[in-house]
Backbone as a ProteinNet text record, in pm:
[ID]
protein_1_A
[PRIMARY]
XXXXXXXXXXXXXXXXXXXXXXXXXXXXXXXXXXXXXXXXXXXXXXXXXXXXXXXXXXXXXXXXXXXXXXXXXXXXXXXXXXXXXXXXXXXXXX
[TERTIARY]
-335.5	-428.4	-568.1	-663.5	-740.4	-863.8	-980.6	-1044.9	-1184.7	-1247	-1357.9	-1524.5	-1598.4	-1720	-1859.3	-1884.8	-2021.1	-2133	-2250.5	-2388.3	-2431	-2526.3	-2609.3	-2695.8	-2825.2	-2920.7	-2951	-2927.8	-2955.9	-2851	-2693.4	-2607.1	-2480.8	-2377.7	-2277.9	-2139.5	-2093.6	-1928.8	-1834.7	-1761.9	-1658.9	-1502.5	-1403.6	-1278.4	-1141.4	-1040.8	-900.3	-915.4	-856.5	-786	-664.9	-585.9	-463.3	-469.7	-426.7	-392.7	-405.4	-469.6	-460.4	-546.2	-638.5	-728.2	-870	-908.8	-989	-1099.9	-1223.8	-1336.2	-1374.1	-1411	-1453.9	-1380.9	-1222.4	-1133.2	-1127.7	-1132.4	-1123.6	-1270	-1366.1	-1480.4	-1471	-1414.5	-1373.9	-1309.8	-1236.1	-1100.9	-1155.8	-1309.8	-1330.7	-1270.9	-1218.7	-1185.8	-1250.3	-1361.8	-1427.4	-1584.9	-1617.2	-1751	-1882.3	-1933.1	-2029.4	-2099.4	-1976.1	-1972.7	-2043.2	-2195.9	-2205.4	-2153.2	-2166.5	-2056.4	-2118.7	-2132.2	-2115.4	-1946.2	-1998.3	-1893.6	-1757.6	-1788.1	-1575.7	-1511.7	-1595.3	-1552.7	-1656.4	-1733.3	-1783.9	-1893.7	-1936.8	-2073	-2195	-2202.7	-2318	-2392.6	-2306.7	-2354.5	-2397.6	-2409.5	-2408.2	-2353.5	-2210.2	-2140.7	-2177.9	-2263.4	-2319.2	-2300	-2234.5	-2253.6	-2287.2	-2292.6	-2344.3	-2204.3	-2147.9	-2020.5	-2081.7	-2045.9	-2134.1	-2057.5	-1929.3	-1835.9	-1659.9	-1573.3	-1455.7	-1433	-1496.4	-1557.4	-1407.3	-1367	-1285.7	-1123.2	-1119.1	-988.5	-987	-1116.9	-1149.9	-1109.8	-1051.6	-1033.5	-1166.1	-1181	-1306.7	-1333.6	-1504.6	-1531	-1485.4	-1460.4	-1405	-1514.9	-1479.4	-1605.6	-1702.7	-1642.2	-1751.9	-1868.7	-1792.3	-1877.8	-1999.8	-1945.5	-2035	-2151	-2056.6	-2179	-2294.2	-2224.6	-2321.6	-2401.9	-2370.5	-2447.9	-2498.1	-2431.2	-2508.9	-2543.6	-2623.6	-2703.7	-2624.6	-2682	-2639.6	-2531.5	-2395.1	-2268.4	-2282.4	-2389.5	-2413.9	-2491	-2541.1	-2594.5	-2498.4	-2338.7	-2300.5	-2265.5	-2297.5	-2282.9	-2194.9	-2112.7	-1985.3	-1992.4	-1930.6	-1886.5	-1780.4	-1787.9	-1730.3	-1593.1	-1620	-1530.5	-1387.6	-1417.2	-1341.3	-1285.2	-1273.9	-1185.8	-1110.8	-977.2	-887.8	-893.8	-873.1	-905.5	-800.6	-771.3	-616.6	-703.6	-762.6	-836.7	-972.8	-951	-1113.7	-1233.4	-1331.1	-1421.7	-1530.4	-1668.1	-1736.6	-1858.3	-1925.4	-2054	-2194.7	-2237.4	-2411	-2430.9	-2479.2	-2497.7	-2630.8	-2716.5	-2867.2	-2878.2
398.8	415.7	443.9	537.2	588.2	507.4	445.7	376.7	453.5	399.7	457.3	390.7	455	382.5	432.8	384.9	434.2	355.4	444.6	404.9	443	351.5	365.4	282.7	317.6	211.2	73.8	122.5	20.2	-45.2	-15.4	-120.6	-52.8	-90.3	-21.9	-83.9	-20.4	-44.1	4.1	-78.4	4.9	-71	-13.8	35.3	94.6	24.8	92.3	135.5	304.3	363.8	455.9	473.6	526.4	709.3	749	778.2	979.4	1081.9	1141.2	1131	1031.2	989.8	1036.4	1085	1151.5	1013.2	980.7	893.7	913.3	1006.7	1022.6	923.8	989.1	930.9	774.2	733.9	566.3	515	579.2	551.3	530.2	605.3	618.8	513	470.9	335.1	237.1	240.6	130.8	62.5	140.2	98.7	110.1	221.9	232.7	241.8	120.1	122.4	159.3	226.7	211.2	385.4	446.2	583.1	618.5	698.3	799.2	951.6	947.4	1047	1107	1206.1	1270.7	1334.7	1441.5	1489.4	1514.8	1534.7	1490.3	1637.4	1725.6	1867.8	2006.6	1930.1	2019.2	2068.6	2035	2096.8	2079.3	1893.2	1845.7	1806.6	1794.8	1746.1	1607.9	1516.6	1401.1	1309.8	1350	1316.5	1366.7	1411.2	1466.1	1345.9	1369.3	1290.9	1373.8	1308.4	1325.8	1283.7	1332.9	1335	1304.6	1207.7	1124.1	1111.8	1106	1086.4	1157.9	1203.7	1250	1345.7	1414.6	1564.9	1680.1	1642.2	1706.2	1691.9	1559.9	1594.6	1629.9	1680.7	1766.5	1922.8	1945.9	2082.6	2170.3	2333.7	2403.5	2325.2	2411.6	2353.8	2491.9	2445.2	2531.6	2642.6	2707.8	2795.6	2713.9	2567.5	2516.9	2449.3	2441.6	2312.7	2456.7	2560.8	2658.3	2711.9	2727.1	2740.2	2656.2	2545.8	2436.9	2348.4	2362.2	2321.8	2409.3	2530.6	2623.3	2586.3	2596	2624.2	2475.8	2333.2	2179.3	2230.8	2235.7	2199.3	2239.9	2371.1	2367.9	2230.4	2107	2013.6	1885.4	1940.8	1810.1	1780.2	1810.6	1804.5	1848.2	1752.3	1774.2	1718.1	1757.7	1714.4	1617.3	1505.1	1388.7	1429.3	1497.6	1541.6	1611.8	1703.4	1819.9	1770.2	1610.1	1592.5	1508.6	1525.3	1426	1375.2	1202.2	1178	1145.7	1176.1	1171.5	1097.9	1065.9	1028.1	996.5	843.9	768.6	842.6	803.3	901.4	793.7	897.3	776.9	887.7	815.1	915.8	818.8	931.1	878.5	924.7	847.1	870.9	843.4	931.1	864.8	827
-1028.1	-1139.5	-1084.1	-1140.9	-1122.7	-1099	-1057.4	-1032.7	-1090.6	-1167.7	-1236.1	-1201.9	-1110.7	-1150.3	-1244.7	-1307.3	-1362.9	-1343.6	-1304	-1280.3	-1424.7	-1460	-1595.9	-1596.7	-1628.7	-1669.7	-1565.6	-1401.7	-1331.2	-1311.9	-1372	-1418.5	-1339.1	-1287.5	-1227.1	-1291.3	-1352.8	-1431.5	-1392	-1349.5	-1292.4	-1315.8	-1335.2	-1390	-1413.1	-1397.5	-1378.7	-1468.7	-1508.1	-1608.3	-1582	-1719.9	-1681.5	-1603.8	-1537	-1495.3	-1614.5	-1590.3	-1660.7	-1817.2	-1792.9	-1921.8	-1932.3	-1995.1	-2026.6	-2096.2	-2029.4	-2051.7	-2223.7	-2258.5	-2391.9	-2518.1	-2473.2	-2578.9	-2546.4	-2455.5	-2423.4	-2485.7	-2439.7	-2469.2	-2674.7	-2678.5	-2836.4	-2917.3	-2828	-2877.6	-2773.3	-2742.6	-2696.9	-2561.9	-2494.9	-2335.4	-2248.8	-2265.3	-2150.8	-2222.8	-2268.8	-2379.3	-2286	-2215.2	-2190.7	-2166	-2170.7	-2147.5	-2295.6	-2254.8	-2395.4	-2404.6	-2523	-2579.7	-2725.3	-2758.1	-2904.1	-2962.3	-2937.7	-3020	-2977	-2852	-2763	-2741.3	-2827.7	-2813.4	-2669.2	-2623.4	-2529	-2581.8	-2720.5	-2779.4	-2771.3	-2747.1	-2739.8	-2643.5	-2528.9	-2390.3	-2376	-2513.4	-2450.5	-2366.8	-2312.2	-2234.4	-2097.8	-2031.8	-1917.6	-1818.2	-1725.4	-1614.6	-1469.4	-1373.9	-1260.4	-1188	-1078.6	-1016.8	-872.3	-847.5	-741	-597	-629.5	-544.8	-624.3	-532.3	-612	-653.3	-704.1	-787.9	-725	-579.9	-498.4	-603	-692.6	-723.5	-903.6	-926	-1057.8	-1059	-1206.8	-1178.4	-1191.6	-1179.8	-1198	-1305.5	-1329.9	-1480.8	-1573	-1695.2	-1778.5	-1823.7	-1967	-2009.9	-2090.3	-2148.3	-2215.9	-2161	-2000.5	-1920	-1847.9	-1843	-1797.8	-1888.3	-2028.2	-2135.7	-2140.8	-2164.9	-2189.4	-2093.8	-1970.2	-1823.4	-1726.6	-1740.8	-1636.8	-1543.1	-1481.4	-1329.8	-1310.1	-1405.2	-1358.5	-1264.8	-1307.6	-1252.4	-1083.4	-1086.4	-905.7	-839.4	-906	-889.7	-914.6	-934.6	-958.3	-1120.3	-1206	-1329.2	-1422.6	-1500.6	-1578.9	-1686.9	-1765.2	-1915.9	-1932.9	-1918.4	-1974.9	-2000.3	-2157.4	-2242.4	-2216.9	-2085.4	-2007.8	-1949.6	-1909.7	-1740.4	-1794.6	-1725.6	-1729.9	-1591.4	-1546.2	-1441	-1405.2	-1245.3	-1166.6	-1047.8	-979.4	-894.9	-903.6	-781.2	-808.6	-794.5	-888.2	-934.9	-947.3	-885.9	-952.6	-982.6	-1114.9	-1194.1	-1210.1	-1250.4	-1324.2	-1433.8	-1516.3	-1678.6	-1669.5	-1698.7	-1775	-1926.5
[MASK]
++++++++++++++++++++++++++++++++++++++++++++++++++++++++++++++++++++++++++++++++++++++++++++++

């Protein structure tokens, strides 16, 4: 199972999740509460994180994560929303 950490707010959370789970939707049903999030569809970017470590077992970013982050994603930057996680990962949320 996938090992999750998040930096936020000075605060570091970190987390087994299953395997193939996508942060948003847990974040949604309350498993992984600390993750922000809007709309879950790639539109709003509040789900922006910072890929700190791991990033190696993410797939490309798609066309929404390109639309909507541009230049970022050469800095590290992904959409929450887009990843399903298969490997330990760890991010930054502002």
């Amino acid at each position: 199972m996938p090992n999750v950490k998040l930096h936020q707010n000075g605060q570091v959370y970190q987390q087994e999740i299953g395997a193939n789970s996508n942060l948003v939707v847990l974040a949604g049903i309350k498993k992984f509460p600390h993750l922000k999030y809007g709309c879950g569809m790639g539109k709003c970017t509040k789900c922006t994180v910072k890929v700190l470590a791991g990033g190696e077992g993410l797939p490309e970013p798609n066309w929404k994560e390109n639309k909507m982050l541009g230049e970022k994603i050469s800095q590290g930057y992904r959409l929450a929303c887009q990843l399903y996680i298969h490997e330990d990962i760890e991010i930054c949320q502002d």
